[in-house]
PDB file with one MODEL, atoms N, CA, C and O in Angstrom:
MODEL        1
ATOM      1  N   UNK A   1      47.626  24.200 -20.677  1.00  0.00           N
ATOM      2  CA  UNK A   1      46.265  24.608 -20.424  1.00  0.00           C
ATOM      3  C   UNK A   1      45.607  23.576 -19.509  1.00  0.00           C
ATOM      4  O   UNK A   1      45.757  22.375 -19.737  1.00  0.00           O
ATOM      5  N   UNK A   2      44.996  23.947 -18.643  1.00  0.00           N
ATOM      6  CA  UNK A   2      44.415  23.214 -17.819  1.00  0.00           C
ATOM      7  C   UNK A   2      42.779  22.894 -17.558  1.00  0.00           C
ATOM      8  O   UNK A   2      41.936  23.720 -17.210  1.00  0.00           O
ATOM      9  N   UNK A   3      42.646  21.969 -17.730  1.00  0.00           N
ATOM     10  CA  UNK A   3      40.868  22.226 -18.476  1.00  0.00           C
ATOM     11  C   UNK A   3      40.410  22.430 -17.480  1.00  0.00           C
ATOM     12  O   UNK A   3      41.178  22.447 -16.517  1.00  0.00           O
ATOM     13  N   UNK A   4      38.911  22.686 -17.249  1.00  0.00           N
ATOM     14  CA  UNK A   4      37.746  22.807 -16.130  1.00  0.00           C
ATOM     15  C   UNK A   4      37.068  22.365 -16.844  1.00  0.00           C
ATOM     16  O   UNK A   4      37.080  22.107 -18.048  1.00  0.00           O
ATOM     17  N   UNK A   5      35.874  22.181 -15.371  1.00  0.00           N
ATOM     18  CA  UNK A   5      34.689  21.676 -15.522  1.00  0.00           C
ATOM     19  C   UNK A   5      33.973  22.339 -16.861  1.00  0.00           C
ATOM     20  O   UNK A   5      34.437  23.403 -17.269  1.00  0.00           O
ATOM     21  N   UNK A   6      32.867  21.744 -17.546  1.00  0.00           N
ATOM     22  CA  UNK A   6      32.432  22.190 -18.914  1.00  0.00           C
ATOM     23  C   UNK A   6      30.693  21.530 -18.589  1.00  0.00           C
ATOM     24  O   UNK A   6      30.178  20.621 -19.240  1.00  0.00           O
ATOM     25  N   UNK A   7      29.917  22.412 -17.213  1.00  0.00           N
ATOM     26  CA  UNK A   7      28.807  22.505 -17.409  1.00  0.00           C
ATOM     27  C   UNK A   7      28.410  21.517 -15.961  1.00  0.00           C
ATOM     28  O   UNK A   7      27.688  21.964 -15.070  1.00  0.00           O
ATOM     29  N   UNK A   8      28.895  20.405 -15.928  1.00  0.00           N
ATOM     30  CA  UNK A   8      28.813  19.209 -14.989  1.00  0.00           C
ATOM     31  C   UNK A   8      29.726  19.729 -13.916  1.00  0.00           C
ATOM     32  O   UNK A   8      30.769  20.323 -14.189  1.00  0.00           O
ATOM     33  N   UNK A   9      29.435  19.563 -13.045  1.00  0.00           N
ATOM     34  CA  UNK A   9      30.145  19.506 -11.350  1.00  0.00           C
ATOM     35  C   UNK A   9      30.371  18.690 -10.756  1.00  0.00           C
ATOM     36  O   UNK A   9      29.514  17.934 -10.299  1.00  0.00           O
ATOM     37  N   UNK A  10      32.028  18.542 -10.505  1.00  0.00           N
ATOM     38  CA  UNK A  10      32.505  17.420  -9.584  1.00  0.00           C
ATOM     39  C   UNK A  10      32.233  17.291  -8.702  1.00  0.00           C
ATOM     40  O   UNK A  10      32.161  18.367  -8.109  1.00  0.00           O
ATOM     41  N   UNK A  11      31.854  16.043  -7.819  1.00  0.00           N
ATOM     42  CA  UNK A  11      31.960  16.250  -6.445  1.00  0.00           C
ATOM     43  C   UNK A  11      32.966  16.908  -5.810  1.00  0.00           C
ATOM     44  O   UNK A  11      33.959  16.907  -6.538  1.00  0.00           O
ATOM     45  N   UNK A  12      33.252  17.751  -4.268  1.00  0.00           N
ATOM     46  CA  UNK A  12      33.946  18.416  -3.698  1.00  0.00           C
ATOM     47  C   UNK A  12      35.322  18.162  -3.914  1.00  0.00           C
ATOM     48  O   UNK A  12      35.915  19.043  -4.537  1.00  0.00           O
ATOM     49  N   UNK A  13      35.910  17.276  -3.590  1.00  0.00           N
ATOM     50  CA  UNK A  13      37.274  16.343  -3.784  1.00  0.00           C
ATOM     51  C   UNK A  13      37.735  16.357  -5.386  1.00  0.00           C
ATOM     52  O   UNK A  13      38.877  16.170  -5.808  1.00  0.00           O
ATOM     53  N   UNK A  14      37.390  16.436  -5.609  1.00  0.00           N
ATOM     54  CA  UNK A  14      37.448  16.411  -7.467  1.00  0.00           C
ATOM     55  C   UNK A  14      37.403  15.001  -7.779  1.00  0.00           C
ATOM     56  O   UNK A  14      38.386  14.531  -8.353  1.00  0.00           O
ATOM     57  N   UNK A  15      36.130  14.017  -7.413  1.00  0.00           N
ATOM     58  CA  UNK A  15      35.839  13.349  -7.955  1.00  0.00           C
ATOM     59  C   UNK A  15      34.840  12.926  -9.088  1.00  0.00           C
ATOM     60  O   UNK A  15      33.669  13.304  -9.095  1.00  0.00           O
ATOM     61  N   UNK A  16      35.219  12.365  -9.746  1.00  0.00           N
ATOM     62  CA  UNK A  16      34.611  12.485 -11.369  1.00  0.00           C
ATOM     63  C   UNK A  16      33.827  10.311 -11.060  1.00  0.00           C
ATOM     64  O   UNK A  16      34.430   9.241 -10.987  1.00  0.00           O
ATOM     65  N   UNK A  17      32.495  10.631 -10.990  1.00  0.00           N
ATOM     66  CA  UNK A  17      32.124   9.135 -11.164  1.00  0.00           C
ATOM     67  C   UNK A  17      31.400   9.064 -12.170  1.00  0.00           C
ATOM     68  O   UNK A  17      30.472   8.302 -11.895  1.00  0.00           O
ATOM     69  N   UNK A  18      31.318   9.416 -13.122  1.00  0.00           N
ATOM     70  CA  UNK A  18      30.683   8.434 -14.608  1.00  0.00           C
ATOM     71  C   UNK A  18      31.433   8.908 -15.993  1.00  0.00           C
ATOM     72  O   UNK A  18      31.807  10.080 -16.023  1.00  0.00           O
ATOM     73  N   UNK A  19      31.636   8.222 -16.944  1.00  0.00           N
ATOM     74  CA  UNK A  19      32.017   8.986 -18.286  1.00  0.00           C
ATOM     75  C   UNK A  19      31.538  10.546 -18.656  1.00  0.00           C
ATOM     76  O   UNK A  19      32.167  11.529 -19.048  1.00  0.00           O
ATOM     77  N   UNK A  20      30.106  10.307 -18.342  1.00  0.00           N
ATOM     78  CA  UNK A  20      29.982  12.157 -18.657  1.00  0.00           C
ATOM     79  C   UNK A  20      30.587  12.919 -18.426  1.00  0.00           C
ATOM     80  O   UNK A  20      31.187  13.628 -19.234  1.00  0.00           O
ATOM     81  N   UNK A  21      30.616  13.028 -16.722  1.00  0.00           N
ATOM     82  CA  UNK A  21      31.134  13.771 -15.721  1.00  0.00           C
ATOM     83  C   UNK A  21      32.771  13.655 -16.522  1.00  0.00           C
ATOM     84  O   UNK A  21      32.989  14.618 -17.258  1.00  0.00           O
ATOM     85  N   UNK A  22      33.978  12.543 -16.453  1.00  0.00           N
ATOM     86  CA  UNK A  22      35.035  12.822 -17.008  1.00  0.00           C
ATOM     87  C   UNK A  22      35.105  13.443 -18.063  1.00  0.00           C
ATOM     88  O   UNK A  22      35.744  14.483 -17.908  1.00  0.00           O
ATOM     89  N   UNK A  23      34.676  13.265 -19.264  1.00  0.00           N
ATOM     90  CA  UNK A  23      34.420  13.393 -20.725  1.00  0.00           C
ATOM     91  C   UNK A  23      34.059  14.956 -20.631  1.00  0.00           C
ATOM     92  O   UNK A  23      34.698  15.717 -21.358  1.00  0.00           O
ATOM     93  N   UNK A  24      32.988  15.524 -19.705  1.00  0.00           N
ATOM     94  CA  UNK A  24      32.840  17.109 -19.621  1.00  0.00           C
ATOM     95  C   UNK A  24      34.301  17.802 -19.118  1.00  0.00           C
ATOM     96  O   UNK A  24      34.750  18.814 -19.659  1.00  0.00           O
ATOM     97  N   UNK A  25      34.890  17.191 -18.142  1.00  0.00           N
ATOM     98  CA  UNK A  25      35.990  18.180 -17.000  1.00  0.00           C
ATOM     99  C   UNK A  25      37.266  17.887 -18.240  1.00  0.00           C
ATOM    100  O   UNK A  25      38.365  18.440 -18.261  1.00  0.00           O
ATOM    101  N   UNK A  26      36.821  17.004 -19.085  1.00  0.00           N
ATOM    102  CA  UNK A  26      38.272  16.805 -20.254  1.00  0.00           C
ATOM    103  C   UNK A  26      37.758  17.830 -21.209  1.00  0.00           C
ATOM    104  O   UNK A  26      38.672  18.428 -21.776  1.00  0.00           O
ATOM    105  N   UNK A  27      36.635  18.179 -21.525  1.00  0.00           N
ATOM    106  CA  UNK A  27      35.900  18.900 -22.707  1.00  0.00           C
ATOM    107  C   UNK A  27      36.043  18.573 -24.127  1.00  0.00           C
ATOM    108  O   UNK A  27      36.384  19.184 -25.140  1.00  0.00           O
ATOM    109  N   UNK A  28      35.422  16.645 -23.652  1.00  0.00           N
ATOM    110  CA  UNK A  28      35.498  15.602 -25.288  1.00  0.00           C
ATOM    111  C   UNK A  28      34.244  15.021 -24.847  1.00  0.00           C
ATOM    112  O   UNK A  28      33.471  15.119 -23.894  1.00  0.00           O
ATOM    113  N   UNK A  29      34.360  14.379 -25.930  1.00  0.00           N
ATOM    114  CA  UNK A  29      33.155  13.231 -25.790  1.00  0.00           C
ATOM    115  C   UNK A  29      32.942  12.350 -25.280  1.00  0.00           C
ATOM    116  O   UNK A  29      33.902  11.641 -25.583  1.00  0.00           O
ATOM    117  N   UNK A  30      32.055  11.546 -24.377  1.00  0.00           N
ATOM    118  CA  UNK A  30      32.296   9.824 -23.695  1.00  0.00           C
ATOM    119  C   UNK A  30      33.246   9.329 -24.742  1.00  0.00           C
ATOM    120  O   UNK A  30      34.461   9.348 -24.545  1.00  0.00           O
ATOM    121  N   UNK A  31      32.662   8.845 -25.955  1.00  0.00           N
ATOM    122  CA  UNK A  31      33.690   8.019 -26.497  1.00  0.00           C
ATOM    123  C   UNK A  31      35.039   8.408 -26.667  1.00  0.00           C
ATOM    124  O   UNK A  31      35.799   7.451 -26.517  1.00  0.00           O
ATOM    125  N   UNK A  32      35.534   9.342 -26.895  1.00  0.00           N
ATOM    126  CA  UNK A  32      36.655  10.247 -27.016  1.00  0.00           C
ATOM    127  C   UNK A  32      37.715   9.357 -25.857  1.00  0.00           C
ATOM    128  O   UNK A  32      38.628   8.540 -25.983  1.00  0.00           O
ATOM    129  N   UNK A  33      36.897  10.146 -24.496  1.00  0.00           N
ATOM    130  CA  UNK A  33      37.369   9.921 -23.549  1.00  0.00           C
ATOM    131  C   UNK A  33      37.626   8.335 -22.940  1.00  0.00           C
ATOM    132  O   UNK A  33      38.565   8.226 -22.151  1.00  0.00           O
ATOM    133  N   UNK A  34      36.896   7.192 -23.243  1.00  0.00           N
ATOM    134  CA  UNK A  34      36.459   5.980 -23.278  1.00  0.00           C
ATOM    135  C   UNK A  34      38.185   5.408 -23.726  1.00  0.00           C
ATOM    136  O   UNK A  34      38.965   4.650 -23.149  1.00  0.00           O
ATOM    137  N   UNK A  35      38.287   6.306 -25.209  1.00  0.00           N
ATOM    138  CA  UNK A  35      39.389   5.577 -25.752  1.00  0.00           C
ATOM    139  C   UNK A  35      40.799   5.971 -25.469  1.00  0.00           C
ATOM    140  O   UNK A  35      41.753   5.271 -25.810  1.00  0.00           O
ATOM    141  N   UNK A  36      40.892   6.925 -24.939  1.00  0.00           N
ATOM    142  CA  UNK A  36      41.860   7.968 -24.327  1.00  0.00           C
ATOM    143  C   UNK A  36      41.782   6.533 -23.256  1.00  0.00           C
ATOM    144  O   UNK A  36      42.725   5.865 -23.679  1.00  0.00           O
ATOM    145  N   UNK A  37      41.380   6.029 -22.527  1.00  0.00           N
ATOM    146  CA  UNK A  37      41.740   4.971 -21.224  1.00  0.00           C
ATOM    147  C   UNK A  37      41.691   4.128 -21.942  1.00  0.00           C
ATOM    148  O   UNK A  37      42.420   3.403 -21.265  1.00  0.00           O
ATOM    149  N   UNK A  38      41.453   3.509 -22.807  1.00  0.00           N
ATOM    150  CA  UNK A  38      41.696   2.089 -23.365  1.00  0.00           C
ATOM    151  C   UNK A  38      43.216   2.094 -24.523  1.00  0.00           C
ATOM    152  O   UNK A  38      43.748   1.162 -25.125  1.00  0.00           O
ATOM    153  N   UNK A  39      43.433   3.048 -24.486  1.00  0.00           N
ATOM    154  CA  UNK A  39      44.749   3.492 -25.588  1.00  0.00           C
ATOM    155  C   UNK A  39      45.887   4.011 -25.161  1.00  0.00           C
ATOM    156  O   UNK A  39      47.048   3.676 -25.398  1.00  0.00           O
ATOM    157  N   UNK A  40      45.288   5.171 -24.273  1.00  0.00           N
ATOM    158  CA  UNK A  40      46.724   5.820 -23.877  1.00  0.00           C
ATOM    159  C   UNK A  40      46.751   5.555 -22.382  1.00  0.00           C
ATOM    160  O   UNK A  40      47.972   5.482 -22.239  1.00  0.00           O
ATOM    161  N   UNK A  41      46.362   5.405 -21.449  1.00  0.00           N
ATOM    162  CA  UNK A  41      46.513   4.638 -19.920  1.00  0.00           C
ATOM    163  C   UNK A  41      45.916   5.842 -19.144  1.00  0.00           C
ATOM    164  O   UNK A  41      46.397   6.218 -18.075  1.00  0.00           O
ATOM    165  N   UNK A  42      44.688   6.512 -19.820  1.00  0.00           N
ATOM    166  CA  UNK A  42      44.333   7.604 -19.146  1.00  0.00           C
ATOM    167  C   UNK A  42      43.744   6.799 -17.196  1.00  0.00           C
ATOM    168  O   UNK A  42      43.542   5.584 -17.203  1.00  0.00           O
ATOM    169  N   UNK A  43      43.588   7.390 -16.101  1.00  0.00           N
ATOM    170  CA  UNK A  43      43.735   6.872 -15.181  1.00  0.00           C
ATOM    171  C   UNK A  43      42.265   6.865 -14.647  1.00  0.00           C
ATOM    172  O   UNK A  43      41.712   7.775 -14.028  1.00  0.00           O
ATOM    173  N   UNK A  44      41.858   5.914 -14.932  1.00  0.00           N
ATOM    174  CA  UNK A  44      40.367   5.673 -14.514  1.00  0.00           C
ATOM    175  C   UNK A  44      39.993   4.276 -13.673  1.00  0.00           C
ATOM    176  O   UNK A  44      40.305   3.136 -14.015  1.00  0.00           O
ATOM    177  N   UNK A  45      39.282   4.648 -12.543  1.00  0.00           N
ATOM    178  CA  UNK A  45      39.120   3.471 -12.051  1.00  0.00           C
ATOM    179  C   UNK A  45      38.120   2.775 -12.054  1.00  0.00           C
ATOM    180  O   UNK A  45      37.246   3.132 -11.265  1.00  0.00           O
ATOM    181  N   UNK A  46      37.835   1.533 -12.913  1.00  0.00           N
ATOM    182  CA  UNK A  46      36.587   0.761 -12.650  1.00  0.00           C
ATOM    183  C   UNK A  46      36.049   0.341 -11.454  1.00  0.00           C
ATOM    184  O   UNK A  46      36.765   0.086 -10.486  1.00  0.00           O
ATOM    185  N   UNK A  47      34.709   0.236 -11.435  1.00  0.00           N
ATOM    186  CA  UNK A  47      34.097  -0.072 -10.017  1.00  0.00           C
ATOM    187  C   UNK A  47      33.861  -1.353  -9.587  1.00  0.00           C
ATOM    188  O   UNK A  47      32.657  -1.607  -9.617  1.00  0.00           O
ATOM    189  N   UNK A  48      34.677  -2.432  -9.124  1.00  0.00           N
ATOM    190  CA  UNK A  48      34.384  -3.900  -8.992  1.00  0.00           C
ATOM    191  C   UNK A  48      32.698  -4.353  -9.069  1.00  0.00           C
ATOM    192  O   UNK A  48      31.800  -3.827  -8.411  1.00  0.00           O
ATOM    193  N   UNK A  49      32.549  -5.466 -10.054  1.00  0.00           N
ATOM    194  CA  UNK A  49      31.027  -5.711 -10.016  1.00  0.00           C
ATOM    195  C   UNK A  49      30.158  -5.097 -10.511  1.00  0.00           C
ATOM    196  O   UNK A  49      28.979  -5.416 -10.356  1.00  0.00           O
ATOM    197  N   UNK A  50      30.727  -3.576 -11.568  1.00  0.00           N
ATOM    198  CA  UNK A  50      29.539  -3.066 -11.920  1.00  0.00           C
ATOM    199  C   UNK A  50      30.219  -2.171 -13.397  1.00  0.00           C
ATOM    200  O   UNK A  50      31.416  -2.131 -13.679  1.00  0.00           O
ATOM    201  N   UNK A  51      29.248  -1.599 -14.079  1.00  0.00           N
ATOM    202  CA  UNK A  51      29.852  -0.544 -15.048  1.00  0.00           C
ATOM    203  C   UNK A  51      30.452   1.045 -15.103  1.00  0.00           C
ATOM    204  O   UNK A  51      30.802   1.921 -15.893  1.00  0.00           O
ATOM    205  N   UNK A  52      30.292   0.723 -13.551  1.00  0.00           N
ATOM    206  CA  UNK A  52      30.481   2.456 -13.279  1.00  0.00           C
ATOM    207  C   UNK A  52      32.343   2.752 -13.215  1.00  0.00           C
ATOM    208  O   UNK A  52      33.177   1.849 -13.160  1.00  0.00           O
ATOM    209  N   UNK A  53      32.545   3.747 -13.231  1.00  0.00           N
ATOM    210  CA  UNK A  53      34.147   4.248 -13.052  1.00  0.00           C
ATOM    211  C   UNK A  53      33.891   5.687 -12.509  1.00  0.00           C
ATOM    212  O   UNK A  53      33.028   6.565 -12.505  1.00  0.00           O
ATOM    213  N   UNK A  54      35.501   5.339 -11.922  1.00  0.00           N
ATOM    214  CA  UNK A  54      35.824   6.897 -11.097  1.00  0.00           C
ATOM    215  C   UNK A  54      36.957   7.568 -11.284  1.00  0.00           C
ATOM    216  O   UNK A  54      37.876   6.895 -10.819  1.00  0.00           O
ATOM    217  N   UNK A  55      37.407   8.742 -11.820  1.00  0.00           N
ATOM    218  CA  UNK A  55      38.607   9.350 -11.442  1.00  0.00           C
ATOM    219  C   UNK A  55      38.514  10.448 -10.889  1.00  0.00           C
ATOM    220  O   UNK A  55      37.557  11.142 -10.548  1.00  0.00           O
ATOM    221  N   UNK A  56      39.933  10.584 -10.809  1.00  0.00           N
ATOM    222  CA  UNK A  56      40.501  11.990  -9.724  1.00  0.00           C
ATOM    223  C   UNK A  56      41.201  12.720 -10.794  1.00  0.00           C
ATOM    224  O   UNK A  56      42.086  12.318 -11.548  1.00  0.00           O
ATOM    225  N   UNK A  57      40.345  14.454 -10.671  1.00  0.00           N
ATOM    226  CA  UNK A  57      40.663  15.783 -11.333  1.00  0.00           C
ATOM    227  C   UNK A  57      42.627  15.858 -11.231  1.00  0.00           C
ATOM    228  O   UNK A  57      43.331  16.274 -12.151  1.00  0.00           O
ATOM    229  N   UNK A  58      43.187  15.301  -9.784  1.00  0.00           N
ATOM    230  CA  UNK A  58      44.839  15.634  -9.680  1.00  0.00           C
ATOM    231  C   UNK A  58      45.078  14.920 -10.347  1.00  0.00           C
ATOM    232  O   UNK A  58      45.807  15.368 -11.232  1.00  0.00           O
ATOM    233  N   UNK A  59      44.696  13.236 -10.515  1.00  0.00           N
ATOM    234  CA  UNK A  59      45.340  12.097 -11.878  1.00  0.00           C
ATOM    235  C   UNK A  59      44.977  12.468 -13.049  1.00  0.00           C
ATOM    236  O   UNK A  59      45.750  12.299 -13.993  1.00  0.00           O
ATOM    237  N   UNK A  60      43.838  12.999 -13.216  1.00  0.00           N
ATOM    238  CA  UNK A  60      43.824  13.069 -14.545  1.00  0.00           C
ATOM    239  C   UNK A  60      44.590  14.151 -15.066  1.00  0.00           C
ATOM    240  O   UNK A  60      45.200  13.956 -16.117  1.00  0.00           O
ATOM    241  N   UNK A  61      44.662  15.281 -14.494  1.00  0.00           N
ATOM    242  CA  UNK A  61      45.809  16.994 -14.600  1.00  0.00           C
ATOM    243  C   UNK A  61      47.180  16.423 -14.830  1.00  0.00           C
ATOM    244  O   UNK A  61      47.958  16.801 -15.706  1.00  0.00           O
ATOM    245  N   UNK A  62      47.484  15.059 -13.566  1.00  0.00           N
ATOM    246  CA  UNK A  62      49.239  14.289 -13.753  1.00  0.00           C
ATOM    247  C   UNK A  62      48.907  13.572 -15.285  1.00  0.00           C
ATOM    248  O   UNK A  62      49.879  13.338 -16.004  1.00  0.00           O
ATOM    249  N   UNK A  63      48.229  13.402 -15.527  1.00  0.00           N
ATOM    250  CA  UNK A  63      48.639  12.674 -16.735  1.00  0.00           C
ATOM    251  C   UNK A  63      48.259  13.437 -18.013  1.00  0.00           C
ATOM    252  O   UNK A  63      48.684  12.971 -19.071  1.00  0.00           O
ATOM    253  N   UNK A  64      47.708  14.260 -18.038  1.00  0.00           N
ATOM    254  CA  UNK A  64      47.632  15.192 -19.535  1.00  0.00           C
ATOM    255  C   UNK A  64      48.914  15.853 -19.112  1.00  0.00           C
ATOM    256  O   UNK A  64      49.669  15.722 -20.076  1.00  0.00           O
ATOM    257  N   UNK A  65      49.433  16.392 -18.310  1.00  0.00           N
ATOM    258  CA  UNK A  65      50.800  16.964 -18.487  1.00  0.00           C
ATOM    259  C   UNK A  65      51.920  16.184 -18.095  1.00  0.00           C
ATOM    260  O   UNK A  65      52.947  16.678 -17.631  1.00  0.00           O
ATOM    261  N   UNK A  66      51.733  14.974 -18.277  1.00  0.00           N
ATOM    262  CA  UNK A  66      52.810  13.858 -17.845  1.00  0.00           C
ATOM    263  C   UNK A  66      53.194  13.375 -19.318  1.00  0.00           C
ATOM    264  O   UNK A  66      54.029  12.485 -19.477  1.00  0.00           O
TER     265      UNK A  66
ENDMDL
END
């Protein structure tokens, strides 16, 4: 199964920049999702210098079915 967006809209590219935004296109919770990257190596990229993060809709699809 392949999730979609759940209310929030990616930017064009399927970029995902804040926990919400990921946490909706996964259809869990920030924290859910928070620990899913601190546990299982979900693929998120922190933003040097700040609290923000970014992923990509194709990494995150490679790795729920990886």
């Amino acid at each position: 199964m392949t999730p979609e967006p759940h209310g929030i809209q990616p930017q064009p590219e399927g970029k995902l920049s804040s926990w919400k935004e990921i946490a909706a296109w996964l259809g869990v919770n920030v924290r859910t999702a928070q620990k899913w990257e601190a546990e299982s190596g979900m693929p998120v990229r922190r933003v040097p210098g700040s609290n923000r993060v970014i992923a990509y809709t194709e990494e995150l699809r490679a790795w729920l079915h990886g």
